[in-house]
N, CA, C and O atoms as a printed pandas DataFrame, in Angstrom:
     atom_number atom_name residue_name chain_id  residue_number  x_coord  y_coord  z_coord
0              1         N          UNK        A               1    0.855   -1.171    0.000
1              2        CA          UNK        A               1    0.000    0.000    0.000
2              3         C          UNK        A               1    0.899    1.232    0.000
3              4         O          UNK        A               1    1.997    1.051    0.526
4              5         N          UNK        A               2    0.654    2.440   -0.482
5              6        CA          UNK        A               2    1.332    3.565   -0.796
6              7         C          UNK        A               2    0.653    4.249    0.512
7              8         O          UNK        A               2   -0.388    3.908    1.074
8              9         N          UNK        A               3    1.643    5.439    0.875
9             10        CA          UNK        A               3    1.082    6.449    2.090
10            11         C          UNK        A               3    0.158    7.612    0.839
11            12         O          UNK        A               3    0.574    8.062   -0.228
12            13         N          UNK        A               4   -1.106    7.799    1.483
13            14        CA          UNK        A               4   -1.616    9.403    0.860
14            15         C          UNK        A               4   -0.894   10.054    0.628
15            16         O          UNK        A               4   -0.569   10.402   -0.507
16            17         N          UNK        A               5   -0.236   10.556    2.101
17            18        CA          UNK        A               5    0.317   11.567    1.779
18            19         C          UNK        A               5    1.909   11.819    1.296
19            20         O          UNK        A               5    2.087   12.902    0.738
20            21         N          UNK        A               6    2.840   11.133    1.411
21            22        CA          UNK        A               6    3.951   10.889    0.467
22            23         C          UNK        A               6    4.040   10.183   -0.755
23            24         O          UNK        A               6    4.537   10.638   -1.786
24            25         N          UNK        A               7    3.585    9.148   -0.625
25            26        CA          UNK        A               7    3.130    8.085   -1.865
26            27         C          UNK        A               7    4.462    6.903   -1.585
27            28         O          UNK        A               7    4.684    6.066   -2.460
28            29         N          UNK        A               8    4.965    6.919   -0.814
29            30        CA          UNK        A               8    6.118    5.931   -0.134
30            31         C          UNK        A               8    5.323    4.483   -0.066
31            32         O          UNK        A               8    4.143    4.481    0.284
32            33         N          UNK        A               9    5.921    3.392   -0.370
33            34        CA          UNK        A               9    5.090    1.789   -0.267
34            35         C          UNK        A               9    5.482    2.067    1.505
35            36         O          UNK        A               9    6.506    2.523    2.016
36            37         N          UNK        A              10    4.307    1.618    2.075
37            38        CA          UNK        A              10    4.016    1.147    4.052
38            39         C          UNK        A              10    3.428   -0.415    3.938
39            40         O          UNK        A              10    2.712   -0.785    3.008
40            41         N          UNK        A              11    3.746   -1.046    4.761
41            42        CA          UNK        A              11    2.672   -1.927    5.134
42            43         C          UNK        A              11    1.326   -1.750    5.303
43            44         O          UNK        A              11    0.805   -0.719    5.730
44            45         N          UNK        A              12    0.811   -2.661    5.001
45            46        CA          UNK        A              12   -1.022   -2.783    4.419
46            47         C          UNK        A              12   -1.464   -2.733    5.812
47            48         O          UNK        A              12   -2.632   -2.529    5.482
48            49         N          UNK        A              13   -1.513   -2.743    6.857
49            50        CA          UNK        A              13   -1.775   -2.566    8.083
50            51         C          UNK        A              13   -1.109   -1.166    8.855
51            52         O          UNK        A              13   -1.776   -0.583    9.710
52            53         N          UNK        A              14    0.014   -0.775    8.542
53            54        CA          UNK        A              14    0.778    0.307    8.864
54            55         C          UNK        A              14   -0.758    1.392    9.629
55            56         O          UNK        A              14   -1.904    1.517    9.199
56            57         N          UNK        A              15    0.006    2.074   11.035
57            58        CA          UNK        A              15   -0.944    3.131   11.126
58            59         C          UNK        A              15   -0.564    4.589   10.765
59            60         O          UNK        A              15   -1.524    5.326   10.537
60            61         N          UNK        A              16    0.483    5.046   10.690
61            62        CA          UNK        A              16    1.238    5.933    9.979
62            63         C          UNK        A              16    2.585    5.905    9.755
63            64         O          UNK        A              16    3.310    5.247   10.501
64            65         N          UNK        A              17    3.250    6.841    8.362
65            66        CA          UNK        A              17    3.832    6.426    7.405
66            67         C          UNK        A              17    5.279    6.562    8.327
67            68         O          UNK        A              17    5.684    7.517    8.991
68            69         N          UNK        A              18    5.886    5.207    8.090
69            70        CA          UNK        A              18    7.414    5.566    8.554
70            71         C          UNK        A              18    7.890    6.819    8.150
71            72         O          UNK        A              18    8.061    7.708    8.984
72            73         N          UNK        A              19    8.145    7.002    6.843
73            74        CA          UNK        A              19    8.935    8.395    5.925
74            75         C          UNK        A              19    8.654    9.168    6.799
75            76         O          UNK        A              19    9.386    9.385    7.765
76            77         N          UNK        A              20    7.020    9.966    6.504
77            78        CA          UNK        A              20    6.189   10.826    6.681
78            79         C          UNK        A              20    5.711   11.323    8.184
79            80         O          UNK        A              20    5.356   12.360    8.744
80            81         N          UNK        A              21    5.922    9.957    8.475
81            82        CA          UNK        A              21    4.450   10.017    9.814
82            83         C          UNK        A              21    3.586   10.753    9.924
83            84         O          UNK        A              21    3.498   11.510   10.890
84            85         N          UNK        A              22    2.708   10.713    8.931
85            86        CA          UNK        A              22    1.558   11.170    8.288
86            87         C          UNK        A              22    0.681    9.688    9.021
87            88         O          UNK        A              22    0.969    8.491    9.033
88            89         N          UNK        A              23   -0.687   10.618    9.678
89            90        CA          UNK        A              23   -1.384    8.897    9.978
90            91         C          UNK        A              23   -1.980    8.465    8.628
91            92         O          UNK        A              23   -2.477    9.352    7.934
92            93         N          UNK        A              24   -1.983    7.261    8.205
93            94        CA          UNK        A              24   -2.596    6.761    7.539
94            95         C          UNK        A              24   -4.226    6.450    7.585
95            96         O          UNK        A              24   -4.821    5.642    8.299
96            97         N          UNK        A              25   -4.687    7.256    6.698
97            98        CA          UNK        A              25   -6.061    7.173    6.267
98            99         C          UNK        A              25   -6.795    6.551    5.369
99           100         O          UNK        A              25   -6.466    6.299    4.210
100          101         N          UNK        A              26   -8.007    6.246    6.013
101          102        CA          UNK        A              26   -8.822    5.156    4.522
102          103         C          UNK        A              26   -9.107    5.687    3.524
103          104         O          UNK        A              26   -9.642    6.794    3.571
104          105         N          UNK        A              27   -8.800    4.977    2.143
105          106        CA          UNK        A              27   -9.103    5.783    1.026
106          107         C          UNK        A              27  -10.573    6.081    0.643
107          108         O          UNK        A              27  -11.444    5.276    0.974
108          109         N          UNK        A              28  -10.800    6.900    0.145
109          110        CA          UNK        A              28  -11.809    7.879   -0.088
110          111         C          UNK        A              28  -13.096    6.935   -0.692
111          112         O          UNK        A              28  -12.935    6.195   -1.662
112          113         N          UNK        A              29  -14.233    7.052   -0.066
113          114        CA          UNK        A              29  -15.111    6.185   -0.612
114          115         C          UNK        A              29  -15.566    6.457   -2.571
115          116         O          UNK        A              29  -15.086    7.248   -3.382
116          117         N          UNK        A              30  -16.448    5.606   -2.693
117          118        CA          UNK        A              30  -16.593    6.273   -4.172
118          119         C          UNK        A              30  -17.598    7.212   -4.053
119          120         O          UNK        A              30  -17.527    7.738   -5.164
120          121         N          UNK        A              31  -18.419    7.742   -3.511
121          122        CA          UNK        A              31  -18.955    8.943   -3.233
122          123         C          UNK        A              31  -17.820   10.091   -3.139
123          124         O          UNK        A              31  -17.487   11.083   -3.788
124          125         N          UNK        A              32  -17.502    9.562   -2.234
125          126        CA          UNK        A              32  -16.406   11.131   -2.178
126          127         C          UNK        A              32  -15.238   11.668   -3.755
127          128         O          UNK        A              32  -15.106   12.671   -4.457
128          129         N          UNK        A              33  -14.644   10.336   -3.665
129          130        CA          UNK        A              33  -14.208   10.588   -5.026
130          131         C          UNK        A              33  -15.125   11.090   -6.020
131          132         O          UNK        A              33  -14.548   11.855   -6.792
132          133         N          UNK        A              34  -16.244   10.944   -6.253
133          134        CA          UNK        A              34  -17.063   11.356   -7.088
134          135         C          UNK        A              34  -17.187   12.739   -7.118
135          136         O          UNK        A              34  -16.959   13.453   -8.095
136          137         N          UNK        A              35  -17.540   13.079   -6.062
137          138        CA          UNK        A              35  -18.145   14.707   -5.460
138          139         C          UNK        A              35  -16.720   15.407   -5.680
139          140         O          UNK        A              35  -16.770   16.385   -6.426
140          141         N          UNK        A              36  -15.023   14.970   -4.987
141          142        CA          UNK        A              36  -13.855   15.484   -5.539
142          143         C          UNK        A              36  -13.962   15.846   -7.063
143          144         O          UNK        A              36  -13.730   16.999   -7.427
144          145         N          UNK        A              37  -14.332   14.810   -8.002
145          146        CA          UNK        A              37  -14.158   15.027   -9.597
146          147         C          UNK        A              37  -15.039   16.216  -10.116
147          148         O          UNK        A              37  -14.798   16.965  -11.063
148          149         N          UNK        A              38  -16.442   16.208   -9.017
149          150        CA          UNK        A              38  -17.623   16.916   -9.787
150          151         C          UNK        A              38  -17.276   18.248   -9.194
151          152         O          UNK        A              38  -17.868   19.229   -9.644
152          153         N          UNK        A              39  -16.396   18.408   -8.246
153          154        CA          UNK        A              39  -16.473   19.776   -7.950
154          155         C          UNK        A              39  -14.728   20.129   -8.690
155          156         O          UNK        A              39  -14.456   21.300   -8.425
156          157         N          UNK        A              40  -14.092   19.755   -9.132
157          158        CA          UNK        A              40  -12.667   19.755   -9.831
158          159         C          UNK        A              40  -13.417   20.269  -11.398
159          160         O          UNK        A              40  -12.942   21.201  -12.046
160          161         N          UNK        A              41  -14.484   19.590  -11.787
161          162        CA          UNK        A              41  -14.956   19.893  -13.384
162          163         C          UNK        A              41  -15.837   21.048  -13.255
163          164         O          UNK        A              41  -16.527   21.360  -14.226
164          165         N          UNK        A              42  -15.894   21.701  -12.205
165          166        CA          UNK        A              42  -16.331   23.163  -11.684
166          167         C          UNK        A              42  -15.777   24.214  -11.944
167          168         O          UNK        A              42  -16.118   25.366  -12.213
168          169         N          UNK        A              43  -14.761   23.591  -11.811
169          170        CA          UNK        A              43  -13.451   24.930  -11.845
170          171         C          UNK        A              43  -13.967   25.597  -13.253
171          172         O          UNK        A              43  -14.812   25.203  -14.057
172          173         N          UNK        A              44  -13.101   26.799  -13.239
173          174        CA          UNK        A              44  -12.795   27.356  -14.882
174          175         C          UNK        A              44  -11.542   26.958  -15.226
175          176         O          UNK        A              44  -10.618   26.838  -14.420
176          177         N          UNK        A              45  -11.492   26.796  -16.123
177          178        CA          UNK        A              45  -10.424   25.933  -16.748
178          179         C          UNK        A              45   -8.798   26.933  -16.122
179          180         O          UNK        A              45   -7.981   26.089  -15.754
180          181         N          UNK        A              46   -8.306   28.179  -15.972
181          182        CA          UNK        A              46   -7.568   28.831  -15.256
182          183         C          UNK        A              46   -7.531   28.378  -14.145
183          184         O          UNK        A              46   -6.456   27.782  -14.077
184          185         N          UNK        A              47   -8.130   28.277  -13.073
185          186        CA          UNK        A              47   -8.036   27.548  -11.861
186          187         C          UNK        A              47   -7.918   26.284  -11.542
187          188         O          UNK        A              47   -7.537   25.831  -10.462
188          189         N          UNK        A              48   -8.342   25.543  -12.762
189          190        CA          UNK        A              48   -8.222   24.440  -12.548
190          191         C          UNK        A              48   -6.517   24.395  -12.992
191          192         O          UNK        A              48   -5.763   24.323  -12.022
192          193         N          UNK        A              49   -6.191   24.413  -13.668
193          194        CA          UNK        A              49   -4.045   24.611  -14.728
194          195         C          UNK        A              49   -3.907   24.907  -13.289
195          196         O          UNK        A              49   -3.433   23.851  -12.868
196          197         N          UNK        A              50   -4.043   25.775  -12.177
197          198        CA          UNK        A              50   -3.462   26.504  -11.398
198          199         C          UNK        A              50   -3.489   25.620  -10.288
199          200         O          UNK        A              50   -2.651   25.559   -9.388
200          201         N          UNK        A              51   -4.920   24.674  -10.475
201          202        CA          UNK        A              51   -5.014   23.977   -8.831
202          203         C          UNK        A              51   -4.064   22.804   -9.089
203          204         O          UNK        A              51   -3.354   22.416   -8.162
204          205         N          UNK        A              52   -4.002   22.183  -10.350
205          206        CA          UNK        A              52   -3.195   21.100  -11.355
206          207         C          UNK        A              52   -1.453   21.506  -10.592
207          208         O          UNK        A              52   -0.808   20.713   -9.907
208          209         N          UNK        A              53   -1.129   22.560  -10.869
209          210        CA          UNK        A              53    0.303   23.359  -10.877
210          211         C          UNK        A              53    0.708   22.818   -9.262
211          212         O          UNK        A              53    1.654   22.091   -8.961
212          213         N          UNK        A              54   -0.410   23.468   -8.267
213          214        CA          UNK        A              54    0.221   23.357   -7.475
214          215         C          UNK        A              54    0.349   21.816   -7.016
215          216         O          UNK        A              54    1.473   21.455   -6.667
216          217         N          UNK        A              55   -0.841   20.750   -6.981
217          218        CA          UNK        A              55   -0.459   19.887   -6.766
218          219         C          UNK        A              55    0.710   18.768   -7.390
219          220         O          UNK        A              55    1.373   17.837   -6.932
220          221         N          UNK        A              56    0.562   19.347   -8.517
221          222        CA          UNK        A              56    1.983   18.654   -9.232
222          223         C          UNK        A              56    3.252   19.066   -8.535
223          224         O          UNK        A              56    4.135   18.249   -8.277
224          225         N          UNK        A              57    3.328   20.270   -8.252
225          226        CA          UNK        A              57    5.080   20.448   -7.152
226          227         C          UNK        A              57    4.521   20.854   -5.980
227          228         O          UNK        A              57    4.580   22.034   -5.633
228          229         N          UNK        A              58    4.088   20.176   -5.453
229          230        CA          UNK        A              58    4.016   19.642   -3.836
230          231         C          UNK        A              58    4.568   18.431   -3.851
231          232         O          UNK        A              58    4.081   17.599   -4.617
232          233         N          UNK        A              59    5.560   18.113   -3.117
233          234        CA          UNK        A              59    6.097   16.746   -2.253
234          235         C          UNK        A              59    5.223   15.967   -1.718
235          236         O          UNK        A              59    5.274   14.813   -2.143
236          237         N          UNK        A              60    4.004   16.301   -0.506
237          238        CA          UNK        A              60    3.440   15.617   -0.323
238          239         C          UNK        A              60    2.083   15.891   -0.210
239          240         O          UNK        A              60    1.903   17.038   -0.619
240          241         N          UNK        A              61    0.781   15.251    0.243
241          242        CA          UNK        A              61   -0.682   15.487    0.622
242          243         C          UNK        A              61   -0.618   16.779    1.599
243          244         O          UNK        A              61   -1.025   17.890    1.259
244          245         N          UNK        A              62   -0.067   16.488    2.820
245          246        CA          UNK        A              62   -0.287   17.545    3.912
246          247         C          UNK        A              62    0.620   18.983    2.935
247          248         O          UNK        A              62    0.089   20.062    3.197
248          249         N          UNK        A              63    1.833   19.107    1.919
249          250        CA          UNK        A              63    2.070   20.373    1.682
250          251         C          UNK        A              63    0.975   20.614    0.689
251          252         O          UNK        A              63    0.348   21.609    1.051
252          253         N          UNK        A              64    0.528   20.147   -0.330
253          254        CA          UNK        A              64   -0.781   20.290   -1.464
254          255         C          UNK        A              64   -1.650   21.015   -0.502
255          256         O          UNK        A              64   -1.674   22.212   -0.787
256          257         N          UNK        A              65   -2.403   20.706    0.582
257          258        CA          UNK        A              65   -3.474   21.032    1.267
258          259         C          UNK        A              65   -2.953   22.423    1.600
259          260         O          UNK        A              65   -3.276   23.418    0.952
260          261         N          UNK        A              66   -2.218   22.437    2.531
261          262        CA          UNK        A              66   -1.390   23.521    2.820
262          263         C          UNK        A              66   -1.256   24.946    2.197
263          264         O          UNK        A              66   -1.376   26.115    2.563
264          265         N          UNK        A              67   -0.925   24.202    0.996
265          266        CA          UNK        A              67   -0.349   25.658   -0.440
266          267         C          UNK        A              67   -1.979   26.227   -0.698
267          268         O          UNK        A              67   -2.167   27.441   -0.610
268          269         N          UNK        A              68   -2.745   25.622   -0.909
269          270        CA          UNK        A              68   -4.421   25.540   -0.561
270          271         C          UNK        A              68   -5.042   26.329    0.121
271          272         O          UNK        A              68   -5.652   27.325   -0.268
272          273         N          UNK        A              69   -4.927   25.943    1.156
273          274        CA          UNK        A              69   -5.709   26.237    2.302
274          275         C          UNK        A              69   -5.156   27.426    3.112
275          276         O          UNK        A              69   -5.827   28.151    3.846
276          277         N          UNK        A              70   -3.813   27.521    2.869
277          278        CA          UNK        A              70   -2.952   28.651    4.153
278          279         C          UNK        A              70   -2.557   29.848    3.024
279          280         O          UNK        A              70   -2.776   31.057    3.091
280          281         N          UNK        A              71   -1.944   29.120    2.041
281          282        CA          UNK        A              71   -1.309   30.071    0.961
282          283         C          UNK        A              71   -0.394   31.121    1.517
283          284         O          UNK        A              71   -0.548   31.342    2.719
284          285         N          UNK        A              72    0.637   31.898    0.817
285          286        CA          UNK        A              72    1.679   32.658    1.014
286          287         C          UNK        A              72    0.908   33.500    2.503
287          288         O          UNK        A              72   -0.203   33.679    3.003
288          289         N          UNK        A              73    2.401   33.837    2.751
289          290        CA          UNK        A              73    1.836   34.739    3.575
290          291         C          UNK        A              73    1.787   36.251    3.522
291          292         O          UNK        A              73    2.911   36.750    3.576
292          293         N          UNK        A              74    0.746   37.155    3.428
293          294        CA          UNK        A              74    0.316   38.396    3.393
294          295         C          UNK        A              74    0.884   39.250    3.759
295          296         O          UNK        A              74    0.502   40.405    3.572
296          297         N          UNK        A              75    2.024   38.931    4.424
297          298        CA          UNK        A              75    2.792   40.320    4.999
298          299         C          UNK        A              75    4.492   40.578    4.038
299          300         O          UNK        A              75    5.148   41.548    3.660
300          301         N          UNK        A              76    4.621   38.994    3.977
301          302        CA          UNK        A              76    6.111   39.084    3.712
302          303         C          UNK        A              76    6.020   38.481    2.084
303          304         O          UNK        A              76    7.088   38.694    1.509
304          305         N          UNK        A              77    5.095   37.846    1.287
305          306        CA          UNK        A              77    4.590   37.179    0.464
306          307         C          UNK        A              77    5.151   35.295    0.678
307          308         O          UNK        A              77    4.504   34.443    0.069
308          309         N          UNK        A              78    6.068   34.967    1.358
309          310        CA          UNK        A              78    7.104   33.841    1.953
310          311         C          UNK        A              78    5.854   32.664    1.505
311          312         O          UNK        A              78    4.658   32.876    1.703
312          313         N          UNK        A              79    6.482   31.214    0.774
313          314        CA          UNK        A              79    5.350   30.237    0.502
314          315         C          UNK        A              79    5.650   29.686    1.719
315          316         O          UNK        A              79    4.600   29.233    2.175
316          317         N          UNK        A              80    6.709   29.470    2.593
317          318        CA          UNK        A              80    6.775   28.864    3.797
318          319         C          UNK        A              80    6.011   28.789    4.980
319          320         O          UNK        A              80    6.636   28.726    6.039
320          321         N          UNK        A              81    4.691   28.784    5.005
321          322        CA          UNK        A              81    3.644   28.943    5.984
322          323         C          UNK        A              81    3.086   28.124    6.239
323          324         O          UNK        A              81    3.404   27.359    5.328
324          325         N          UNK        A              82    2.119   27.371    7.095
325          326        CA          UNK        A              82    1.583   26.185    7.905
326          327         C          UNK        A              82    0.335   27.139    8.446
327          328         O          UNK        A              82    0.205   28.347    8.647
328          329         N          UNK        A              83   -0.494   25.999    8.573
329          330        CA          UNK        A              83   -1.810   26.217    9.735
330          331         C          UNK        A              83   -1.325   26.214   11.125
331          332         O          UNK        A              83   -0.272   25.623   11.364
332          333         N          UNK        A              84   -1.901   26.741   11.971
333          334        CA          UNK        A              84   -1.574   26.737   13.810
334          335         C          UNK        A              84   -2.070   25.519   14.304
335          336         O          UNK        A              84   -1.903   25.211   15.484
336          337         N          UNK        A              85   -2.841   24.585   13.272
337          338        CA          UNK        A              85   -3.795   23.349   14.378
338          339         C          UNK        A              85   -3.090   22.651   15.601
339          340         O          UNK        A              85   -3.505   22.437   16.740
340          341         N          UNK        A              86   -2.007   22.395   15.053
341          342        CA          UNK        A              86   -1.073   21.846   16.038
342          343         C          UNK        A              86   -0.326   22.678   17.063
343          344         O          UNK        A              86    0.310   22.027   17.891
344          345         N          UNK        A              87   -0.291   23.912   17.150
345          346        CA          UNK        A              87   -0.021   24.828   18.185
346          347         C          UNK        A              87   -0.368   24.930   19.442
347          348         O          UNK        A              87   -1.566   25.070   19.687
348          349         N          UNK        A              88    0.284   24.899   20.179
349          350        CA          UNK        A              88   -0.312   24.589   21.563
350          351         C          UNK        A              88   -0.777   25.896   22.026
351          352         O          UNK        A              88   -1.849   25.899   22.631
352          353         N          UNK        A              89   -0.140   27.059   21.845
353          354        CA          UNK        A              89   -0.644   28.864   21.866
354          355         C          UNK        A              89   -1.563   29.220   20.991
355          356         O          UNK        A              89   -2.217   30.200   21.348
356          357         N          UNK        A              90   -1.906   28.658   19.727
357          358        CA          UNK        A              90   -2.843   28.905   19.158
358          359         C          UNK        A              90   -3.928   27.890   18.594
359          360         O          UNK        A              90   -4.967   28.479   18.293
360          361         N          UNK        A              91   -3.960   26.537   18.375
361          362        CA          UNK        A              91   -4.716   25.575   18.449
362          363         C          UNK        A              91   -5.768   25.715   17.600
363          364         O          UNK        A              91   -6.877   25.701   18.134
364          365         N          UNK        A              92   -5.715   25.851   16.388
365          366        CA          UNK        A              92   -7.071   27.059   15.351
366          367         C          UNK        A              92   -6.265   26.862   14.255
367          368         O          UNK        A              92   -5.198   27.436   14.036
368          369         N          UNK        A              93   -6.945   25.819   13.397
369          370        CA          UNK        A              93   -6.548   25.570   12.073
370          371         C          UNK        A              93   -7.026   26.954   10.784
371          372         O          UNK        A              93   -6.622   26.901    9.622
372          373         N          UNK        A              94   -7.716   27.824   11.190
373          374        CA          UNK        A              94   -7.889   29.105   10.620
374          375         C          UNK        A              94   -7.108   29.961   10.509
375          376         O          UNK        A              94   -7.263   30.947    9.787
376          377         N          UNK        A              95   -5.786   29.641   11.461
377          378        CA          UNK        A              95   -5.100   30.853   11.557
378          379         C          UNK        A              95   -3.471   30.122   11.056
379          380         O          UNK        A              95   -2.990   29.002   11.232
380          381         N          UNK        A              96   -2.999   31.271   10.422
381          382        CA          UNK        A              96   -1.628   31.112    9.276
382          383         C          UNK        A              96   -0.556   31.701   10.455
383          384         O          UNK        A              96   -0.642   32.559   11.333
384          385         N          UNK        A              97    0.505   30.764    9.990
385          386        CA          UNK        A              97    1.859   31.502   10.772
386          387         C          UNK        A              97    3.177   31.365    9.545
387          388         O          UNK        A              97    3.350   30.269    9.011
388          389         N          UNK        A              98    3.842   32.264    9.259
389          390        CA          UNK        A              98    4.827   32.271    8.065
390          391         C          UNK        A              98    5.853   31.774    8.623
391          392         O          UNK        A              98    6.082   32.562    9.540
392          393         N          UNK        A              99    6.831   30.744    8.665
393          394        CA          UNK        A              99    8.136   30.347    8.928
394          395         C          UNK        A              99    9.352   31.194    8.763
395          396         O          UNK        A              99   10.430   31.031    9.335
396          397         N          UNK        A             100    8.835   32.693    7.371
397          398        CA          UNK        A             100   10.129   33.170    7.455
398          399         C          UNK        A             100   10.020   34.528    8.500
399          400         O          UNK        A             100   11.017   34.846    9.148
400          401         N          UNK        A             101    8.891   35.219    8.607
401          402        CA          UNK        A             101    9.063   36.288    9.423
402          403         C          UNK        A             101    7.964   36.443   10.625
403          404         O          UNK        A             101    7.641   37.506   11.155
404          405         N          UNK        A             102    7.554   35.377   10.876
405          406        CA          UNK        A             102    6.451   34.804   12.044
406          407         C          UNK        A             102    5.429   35.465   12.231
407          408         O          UNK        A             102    5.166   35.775   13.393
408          409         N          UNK        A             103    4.395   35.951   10.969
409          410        CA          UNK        A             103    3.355   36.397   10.989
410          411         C          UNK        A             103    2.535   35.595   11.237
411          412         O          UNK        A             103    3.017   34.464   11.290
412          413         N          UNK        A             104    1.357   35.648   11.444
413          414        CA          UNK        A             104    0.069   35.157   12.538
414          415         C          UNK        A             104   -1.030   35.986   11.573
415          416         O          UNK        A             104   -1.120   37.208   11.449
416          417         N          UNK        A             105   -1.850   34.920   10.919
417          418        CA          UNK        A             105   -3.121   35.972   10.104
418          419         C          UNK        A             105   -4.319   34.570    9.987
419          420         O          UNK        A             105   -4.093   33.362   10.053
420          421         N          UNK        A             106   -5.520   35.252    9.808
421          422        CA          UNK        A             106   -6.454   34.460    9.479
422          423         C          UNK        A             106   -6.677   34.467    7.909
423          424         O          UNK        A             106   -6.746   35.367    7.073
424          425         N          UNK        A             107   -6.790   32.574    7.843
425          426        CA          UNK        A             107   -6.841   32.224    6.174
426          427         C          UNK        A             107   -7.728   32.954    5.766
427          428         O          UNK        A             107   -7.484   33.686    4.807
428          429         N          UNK        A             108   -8.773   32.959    6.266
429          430        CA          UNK        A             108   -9.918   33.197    5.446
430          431         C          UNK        A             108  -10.274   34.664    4.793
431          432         O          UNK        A             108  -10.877   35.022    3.781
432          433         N          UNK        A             109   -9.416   35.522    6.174
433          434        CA          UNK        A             109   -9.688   37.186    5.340
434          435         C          UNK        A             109   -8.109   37.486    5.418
435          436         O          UNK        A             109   -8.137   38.716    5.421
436          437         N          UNK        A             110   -7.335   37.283    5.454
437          438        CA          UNK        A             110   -6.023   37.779    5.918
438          439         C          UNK        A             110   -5.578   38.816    6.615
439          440         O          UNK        A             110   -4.531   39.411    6.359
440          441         N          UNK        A             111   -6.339   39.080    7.520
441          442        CA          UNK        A             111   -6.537   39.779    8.617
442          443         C          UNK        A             111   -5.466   39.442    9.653
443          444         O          UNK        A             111   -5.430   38.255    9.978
444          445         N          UNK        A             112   -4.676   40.179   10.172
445          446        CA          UNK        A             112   -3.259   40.127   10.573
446          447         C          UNK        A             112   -4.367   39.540   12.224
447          448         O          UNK        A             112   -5.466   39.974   12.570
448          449         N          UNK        A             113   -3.279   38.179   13.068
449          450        CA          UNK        A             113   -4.334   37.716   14.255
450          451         C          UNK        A             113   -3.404   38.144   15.158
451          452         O          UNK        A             113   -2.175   38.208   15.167
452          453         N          UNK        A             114   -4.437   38.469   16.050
453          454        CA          UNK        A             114   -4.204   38.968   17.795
454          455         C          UNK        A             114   -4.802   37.768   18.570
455          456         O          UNK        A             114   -5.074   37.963   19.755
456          457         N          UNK        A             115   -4.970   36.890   18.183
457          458        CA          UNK        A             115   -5.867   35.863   19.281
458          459         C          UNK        A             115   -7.110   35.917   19.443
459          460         O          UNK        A             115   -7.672   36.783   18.774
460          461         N          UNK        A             116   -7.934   35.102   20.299
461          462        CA          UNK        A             116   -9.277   34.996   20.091
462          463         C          UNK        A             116   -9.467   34.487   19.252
463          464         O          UNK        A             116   -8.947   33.434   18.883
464          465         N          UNK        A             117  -10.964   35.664   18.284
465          466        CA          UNK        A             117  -11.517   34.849   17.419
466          467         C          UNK        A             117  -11.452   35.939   16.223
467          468         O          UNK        A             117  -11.756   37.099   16.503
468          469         N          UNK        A             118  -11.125   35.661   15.099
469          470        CA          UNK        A             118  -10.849   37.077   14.607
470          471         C          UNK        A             118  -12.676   37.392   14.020
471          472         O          UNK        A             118  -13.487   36.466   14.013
472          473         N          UNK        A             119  -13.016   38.683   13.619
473          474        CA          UNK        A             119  -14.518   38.976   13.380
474          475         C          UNK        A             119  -15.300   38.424   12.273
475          476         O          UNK        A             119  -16.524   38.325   12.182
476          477         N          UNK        A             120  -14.201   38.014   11.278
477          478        CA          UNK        A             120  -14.846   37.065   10.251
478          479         C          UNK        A             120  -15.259   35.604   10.139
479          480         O          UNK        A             120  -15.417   35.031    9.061
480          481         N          UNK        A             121  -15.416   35.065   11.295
481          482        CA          UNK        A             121  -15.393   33.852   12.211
482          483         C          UNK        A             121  -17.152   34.000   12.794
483          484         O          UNK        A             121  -17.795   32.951   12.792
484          485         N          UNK        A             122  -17.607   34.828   13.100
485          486        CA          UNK        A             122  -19.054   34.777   13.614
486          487         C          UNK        A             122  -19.339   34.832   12.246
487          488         O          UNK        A             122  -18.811   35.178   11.190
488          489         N          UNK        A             123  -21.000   34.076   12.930
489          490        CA          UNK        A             123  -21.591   33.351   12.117
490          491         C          UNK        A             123  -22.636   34.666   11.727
491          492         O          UNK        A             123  -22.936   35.419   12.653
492          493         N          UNK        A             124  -23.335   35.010    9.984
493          494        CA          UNK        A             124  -23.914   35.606    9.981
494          495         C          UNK        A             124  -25.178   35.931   10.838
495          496         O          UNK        A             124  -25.666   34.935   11.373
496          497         N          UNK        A             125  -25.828   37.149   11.089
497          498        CA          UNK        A             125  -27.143   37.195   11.807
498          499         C          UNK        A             125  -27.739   37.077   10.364
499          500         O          UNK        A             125  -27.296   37.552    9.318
500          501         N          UNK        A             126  -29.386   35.960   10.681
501          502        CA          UNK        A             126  -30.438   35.973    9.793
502          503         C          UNK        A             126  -31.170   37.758    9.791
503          504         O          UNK        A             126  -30.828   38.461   10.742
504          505         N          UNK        A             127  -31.830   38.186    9.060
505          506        CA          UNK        A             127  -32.290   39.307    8.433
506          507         C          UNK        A             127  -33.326   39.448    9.903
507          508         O          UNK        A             127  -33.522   38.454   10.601
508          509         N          UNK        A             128  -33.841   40.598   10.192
509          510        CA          UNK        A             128  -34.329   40.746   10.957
510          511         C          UNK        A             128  -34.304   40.171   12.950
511          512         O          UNK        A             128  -35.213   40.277   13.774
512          513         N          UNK        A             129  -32.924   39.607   13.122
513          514        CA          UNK        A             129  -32.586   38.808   14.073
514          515         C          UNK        A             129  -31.700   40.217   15.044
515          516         O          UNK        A             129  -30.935   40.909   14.371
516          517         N          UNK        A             130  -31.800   40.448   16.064
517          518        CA          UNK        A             130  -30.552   41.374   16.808
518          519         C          UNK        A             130  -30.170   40.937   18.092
519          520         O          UNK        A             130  -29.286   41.531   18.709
């Protein structure tokens, strides 16, 4: 069996990847794969070359997601950046930290973070609700 996320051969029982130590996860049902393809043939064809690009030079699953999901960082432009999930001070997979000049921002608006919760994080009010 290959690891997801490196693509290294593990043992068929393995719980995560020697190389990697990435835990090993079950592969994707055929529903999901399905819904992956149908929302990939969504794209416009530009985004899609672009989403193609990056996963082709990524090394592994967890950097693909990464380049994705966290993207450069906003202050310094640096591709060297990670999610906080694993942070023990910040613990919040929403929030970006750059490796080269240790900025702290939220993915979603790039809103430079102070902790908490940053304001784009509450949930809309319904129309007439206060």
């Amino acid at each position: 069996m290959q690891c997801a996320n490196c693509g290294k051969e593990i043992p068929d029982n393995a719980l995560m990847c020697r190389f990697c130590e990435a835990p090993v996860e079950p592969e994707p049902t055929e529903e999901e794969a399905r819904e992956a393809l149908e929302a990939l043939q969504r794209l416009d064809p530009q985004a899609l070359q672009e989403f193609l690009e990056v996963m082709r030079t990524s090394k592994t699953a967890d950097e693909f997601a990464n380049r994705i999901l966290v993207g450069d960082c906003p202050k310094c432009g640096s591709e060297r950046t990670d999610n906080c999930e694993n942070d023990p001070d910040v613990d919040n997979i929403l929030v970006g930290r750059c490796a080269d000049c240790g900025h702290l921002w939220c993915t979603l608006c790039d809103r430079p973070y102070a902790g908490g919760e940053c304001e784009c994080w509450e949930e809309p009010k319904e129309q007439g609700a206060r």
